[in-house]
C-alpha positions, 0 to 999 in steps of 0.5 A: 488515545488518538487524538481527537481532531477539532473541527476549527481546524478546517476553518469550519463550523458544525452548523456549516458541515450540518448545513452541507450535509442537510443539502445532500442527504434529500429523500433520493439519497441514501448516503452522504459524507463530506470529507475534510483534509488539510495536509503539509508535503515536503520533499529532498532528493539528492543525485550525483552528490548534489540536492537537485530538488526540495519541495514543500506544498501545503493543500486542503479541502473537502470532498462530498459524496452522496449515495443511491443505489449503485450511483455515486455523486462526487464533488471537491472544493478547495475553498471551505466557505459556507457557499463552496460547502453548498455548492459541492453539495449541490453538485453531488446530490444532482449526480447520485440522485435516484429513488432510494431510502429515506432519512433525515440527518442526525446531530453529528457525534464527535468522536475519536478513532477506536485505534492509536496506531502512530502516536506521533507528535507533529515536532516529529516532522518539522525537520530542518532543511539542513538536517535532511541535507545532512541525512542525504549526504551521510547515505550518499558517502555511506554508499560509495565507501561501500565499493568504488564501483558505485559511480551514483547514488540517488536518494530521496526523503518524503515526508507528510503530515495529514489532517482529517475529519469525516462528517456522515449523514448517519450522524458520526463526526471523526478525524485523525491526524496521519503521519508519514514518511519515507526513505528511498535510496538508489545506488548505480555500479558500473564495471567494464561497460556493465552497468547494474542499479540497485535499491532499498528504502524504508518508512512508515507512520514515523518521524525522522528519529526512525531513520537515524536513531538506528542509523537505518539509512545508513543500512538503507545505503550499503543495502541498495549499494550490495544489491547494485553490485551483486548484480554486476555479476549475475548470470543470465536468468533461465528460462521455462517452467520451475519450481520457484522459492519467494523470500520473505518480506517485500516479495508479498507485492506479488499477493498484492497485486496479483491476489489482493487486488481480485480480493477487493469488493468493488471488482467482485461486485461487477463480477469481473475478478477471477474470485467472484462468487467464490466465497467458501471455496478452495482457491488456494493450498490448505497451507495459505492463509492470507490477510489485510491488516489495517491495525499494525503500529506504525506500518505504512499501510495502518490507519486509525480509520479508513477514509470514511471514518469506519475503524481498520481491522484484520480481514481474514481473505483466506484460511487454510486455502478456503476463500472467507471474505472480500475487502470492503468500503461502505458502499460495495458492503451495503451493495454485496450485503457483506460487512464494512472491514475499514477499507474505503480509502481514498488518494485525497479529498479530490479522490472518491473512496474505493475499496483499497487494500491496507497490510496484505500479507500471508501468515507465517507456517510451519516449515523451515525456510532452509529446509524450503530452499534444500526441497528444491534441485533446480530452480529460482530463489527471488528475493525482491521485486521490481515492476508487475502489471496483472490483469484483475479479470483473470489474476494474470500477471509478469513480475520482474526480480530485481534480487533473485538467485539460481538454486541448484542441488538444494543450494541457493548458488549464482545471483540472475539477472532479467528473470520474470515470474509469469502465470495466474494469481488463483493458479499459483495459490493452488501450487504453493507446497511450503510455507516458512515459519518466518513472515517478514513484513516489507520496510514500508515503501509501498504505493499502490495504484488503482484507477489513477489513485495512489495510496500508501500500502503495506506488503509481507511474506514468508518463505514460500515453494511455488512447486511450478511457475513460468519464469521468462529469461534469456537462457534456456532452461 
């Protein structure tokens, strides 16, 4: 059973969040939460075989909000004394106020989040200095054994342990305690003047024993160090309009970015998605089926409760091709008249909530992945991704392959470099042909960015067939 967060922690009283609360939630106002954070972040990264950085830092506070009609007022303190509660009230309150609902704020009811999806106890990340240092050091040696032409390896270890509680004015009083963590390794080869990077990491809600109970950062190293060195010798990519085959796994960051975030309910609320009004329509081929999911154990884009205390849940967004619903906070929910799926999130208790993906990802079909690679003559096989930018109004979007292969006769054949996937989210949803039968989520390394806040997501694909997409390289077609 999650654990059931003591409001003392933050040095508050109930009568106190009470107090706060009475002073938003006035007659104007339709909604008011305040949200209480206290959180420990600590940092190692090594480069060129030596620790270059090692940061610690602790925060906390409360952010209040408060609710009318389609305004929000926001405030944050970072002192929790009664008066600093009373003042950010105030200050919300005069910024959202509007004519509205009345209601008057009930006794809050303490209460433990429906899910216990990382049961993992705080000893978990209270690892000491010299045992990070070690971790460092063994994938930086793992990386270079690997090949001599590794001639750097980067690597950083993250680790975070949150506290949180969520007081409403519709008189619900909940918190959760949210670990996390991350590995990130980066491996540079070098060969006559040729110089290729490489990279791969994992994480989640987990301690430090995942990484080397498993010895997985030393997977993480030889991981990044064969992908540095698979492309000293990749070609030049092609370029021109292809059929294109996407691995399984951390390829899914292009649903997220270039489906996902159109899915998100605040952009369809302003209308400006290229999926607005399209609810029970056909967006994509029957074998797509896509979904968030914020109950996964462990995953690094699970959470017990989103950031306005409501529990996470699976979110059908698309069944079968057919669009069946939008990812949604309490506002654009009451806003749109749809329901809350637990997607309020926010970056901290400075941040106000917006409606933010958790585990996006497509379900796994029915089709062979071999049998995927052999149904296409000549065309890209992109198994990792780096960056992309997409454009939410129409889906547009370019995504560069870090990891990506030519297939040629039915066969995956030479490693390219410098290929980009270029063309619109709808559009390519409609042109995806086959769907493999073997889904992978991604290792647990994605951060998403969205009106200047970051928060920890969760991506997966199986094996695909985009029978046409514009792919930008340096060779002709």
């Amino acid at each position: 059973m999650a654990q059931l967060v003591p409001l003392d922690s933050f040095g508050v009283t109930e009568r106190e969040v009470c107090a706060a609360l009475a002073r938003v939630k006035v007659r104007e106002i339709d909604y008011a939460d305040l949200y209480f954070e206290s959180s420990v972040n600590e940092s190692i990264s090594m480069e060129e075989s030596l620790v270059k950085r090692a940061t610690k830092s602790i925060s906390q506070g409360v952010g209040v909000r408060a609710t009318a009609g389609e305004k929000t007022g926001f405030a944050y303190s970072d002192e929790l004394t009664r008066r600093d509660l009373e003042l950010a009230a105030d200050t919300a309150r005069y910024i959202a106020r509007s004519p509205g609902g009345v209601q008057s704020v009930p006794a809050p009811v303490h209460a433990r989040p429906a899910h216990d999806l990382y049961p993992v106890p705080q000893a978990a990340f209270e690892v000491a200095t010299a045992d990070r240092v070690t971790l460092l050091n063994q994938i930086d040696a793992e990386a270079r054994k690997y090949d001599p032409r590794i001639k750097n390896v980067m690597a950083s270890f993250n680790i975070e342990f949150k506290l949180v509680m969520v007081a409403t004015s519709e008189g619900t009083m909940i918190g959760d305690v949210q670990p996390l963590s991350r590995l990130q390794v980066t491996c540079i080869a070098e060969e006559n003047g040729n110089r290729q990077v490489g990279s791969f990491g994992g994480g989640g809600r987990v301690g430090f024993e995942f990484y080397t109970g498993a010895n997985r950062h030393l997977e993480y190293a030889r991981e990044a160090a064969r992908t540095a060195i698979l492309n000293l010798s990749a070609v030049e990519a092609p370029a021109g309009v292809m059929p294109v085959v996407l691995g399984g796994g951390w390829p899914g960051i292009l649903l997220h970015e270039a489906i996902g975030h159109g899915l998100e309910a605040d952009f369809n609320r302003k209308k400006s998605s290229a999926f607005s009004n399209l609810l029970g329509k056909r967006v994509a081929s029957e074998v797509c089926t896509i979904v968030d999911d914020g109950t996964l154990p462990g995953r690094r884009g699970s959470l017990n409760m989103d950031d306005e205390g409501t529990p996470t849940r699976r979110t059908m967004l698309i069944e079968r091709g057919v669009l069946r619903g939008y990812i949604t906070d309490k506002l654009n929910a009451r806003l749109m008249g749809i329901p809350v799926t637990g997607n309020g999130r926010r970056e901290s208790y400075q941040s106000v909530v917006l409606p933010r993906m958790t585990n996006t990802f497509m379900l796994a079909g029915e089709s062979d992945p071999e049998d995927i690679i052999r149904s296409v003559d000549k065309g890209l096989y992109a198994v990792s991704f780096g960056g992309g930018q997409v454009d939410i109004t129409n889906g547009k979007f370019v995504f560069s392959a870090s990891e990506a292969y030519l297939i040629e006769g039915g066969k995956v054949t030479r490693p390219v470099k410098g290929a980009t996937l270029i063309g619109s989210g709808p559009e390519i949803l409609t042109k995806v042909s086959m769907v493999g039968h073997d889904l992978q989520l991604d290792e647990g390394i994605g951060t998403c960015g969205k009106e200047g806040q970051s928060v920890p997501v969760g991506v997966g694909l199986p094996t695909i067939r985009i029978d046409e997409i514009t792919v930008g390289g340096t060779q002709s077609g």
